[in-house]
C-alpha positions, 0 to 999 in steps of 0.5 A, spaced: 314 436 617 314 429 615 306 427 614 307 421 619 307 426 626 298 427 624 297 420 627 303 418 631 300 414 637 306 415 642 308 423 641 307 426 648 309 434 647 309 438 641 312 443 639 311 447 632 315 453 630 317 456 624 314 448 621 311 448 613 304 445 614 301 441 608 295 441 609 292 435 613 285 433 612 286 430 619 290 430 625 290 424 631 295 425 637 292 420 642 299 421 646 299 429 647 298 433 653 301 440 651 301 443 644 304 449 642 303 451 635 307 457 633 303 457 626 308 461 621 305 459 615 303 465 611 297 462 608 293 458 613 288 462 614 283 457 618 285 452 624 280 448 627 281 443 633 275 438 636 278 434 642 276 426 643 273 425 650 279 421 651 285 426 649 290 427 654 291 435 652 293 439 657 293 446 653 293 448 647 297 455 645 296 457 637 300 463 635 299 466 628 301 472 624 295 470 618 290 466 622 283 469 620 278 463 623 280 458 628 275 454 632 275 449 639 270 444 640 272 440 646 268 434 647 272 431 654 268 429 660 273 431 665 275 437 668 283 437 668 287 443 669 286 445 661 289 451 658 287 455 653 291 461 649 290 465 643 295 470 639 292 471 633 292 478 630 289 476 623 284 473 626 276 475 624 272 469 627 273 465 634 269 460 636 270 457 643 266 450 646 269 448 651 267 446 658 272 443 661 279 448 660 281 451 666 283 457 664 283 461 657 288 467 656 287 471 650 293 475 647 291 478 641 285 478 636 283 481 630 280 489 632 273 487 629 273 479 630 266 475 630 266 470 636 262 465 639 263 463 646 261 457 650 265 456 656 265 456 664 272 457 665 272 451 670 266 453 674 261 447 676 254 448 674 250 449 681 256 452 683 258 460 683 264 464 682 267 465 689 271 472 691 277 468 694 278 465 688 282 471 685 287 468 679 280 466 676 277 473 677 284 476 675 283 471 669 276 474 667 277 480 667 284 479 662 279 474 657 273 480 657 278 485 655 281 481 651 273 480 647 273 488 648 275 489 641 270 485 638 264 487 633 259 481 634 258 477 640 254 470 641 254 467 647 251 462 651 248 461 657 253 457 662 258 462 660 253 468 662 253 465 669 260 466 670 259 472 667 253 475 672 257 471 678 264 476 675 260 482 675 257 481 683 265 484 685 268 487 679 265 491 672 264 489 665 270 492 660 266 496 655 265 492 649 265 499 644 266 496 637 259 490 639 255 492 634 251 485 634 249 481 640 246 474 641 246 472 649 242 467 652 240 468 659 238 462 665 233 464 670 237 467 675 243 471 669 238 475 666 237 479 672 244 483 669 241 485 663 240 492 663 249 491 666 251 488 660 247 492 655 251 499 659 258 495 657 256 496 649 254 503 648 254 502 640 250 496 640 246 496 633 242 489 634 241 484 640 237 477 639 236 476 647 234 469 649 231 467 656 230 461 659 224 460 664 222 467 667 218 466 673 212 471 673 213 473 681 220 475 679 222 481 681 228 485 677 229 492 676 229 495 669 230 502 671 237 503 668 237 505 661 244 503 658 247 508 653 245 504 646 239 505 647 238 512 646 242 513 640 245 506 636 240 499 638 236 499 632 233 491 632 231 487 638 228 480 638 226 477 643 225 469 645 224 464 651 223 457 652 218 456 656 212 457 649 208 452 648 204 449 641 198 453 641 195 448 636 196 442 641 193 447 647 198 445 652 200 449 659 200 456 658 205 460 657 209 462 663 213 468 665 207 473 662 209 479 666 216 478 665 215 478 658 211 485 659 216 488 662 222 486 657 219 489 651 216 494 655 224 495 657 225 496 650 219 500 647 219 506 651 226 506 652 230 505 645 230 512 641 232 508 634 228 503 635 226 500 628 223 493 629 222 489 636 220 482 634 217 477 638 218 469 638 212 464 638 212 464 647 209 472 647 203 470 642 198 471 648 200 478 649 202 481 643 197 485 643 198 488 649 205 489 647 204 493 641 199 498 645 205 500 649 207 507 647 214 507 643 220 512 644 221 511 636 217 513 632 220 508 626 218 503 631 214 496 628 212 490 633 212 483 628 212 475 630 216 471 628 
């Protein structure tokens, strides 16, 4: 492909099938609204795309038999229609940050893939998923079970009001290969925590993060998935409502909350090897580490 395609100022659609790629450091499209990239190159393992705020892309479809890491950073301030789709069999690591395409379809990835997730499939913020919108649901459920095979997980917390919103009307796909998770919860989200841990029922290692957990805040803890009765074996736990105690500033807020978490995971994880604890649980560590443990193994350390 000649080399003057990378920045050609007028190209509007592109179409790649079957071309030889050499290896541009930099590509600048300001024209195109749909790109489909059929990427038979044998040896391109790695593709990232970082959108202009003002690009006119429309939709973006990457297809390659070799692709092991592709990542999307879209930086677009609008809302437009945009389409997402991933056929990569190869592929060992995806990240997707992208809060403004509509739809993300994905058709194959690799069956132990590590991604990361930051989207909102076009569900403004203060907003909720409604159940009329049934082509958005249906596209949820088909991304979820796209991500079934996966082994490591990162996911935002945009992405799991979505999530919370899609799992008040239909269930979460079993997550059977996830053996690492680190998923960050707003204040009204993590009321599905004990749901989303039923979906992965071989977890090893969880990094929970919570934003604000309002003291009189009432959630129920009673379920108790699958992965703690044989596989999770590491759990940290962090909020963002902690304070520097060395300027003796309000104090920390959520305490029962923050109880009642580390409680969840002491008295019910069977393998539980080490639960840590970021700074925001420093006022209650030791009533934390005097709460009976189901494993034995188990050490409470702050981190």
């Amino acid at each position: 492909m000649p080399p003057s395609i990378y920045s050609c100022e007028r190209l509007v659609n592109l179409n790649l099938y079957r071309v030889f790629l050499e290896h541009p450091e930099s590509v600048f499209l300001h024209c195109v609204k749909i790109m489909h990239l059929d990427l038979s190159c044998p040896v391109l393992e790695e593709f990232t795309i970082s959108r202009d705020p003002d690009d006119s892309l429309e939709a973006v479809c990457v297809r390659s038999q070799s692709l092991k890491s592709f990542k999307l950073d879209c930086g677009r301030y609008e809302i437009d229609g945009h389409v997402v789709a991933i056929d990569a069999p190869r592929l060992e690591c995806m990240t997707l940050s992208d809060h403004m395409s509509e739809s993300f379809i994905i058709h194959s990835i690799g069956p132990s893939a590590k991604v990361d997730i930051d989207v909102i499939f076009n569900v403004e913020y203060c907003q909720t998923l409604q159940p009329d919108d049934s082509s958005k649901i249906t596209m949820l459920s088909e991304f979820l079970t796209g991500l079934s095979t996966v082994s490591e997980m990162t996911i935002s917390a945009v992405t799991l009001n979505v999530i919370h919103d899609y799992c008040e009307m239909e269930q979460l796909p079993q997550f059977s290969n996830l053996s690492y998770l680190d998923a960050c919860f707003q204040e009204t989200s993590w009321k599905m925590l004990p749901t989303f841990l039923k979906s992965c029922p071989n977890l090893h290692s969880v990094v929970l993060e919570f934003e604000l957990l309002p003291d009189m805040e009432q959630v129920d803890l009673s379920l108790v998935p699958q992965c703690f009765q044989s596989s999770l074996e590491f759990v940290e736990l962090k909020t963002l409502d902690g304070v520097d105690m060395r300027k003796k500033e309000r104090p920390l807020r959520g305490t029962s909350n923050k109880m009642k978490l580390a409680k969840y995971f002491l008295e019910n994880c069977a393998a539980l090897k080490k639960l840590t604890l970021k700074e925001s649980f420093c006022n209650i560590i030791n009533q934390i580490k005097s709460i009976p443990r189901r494993s034995t193994e188990c050490e409470v350390v702050m981190d």
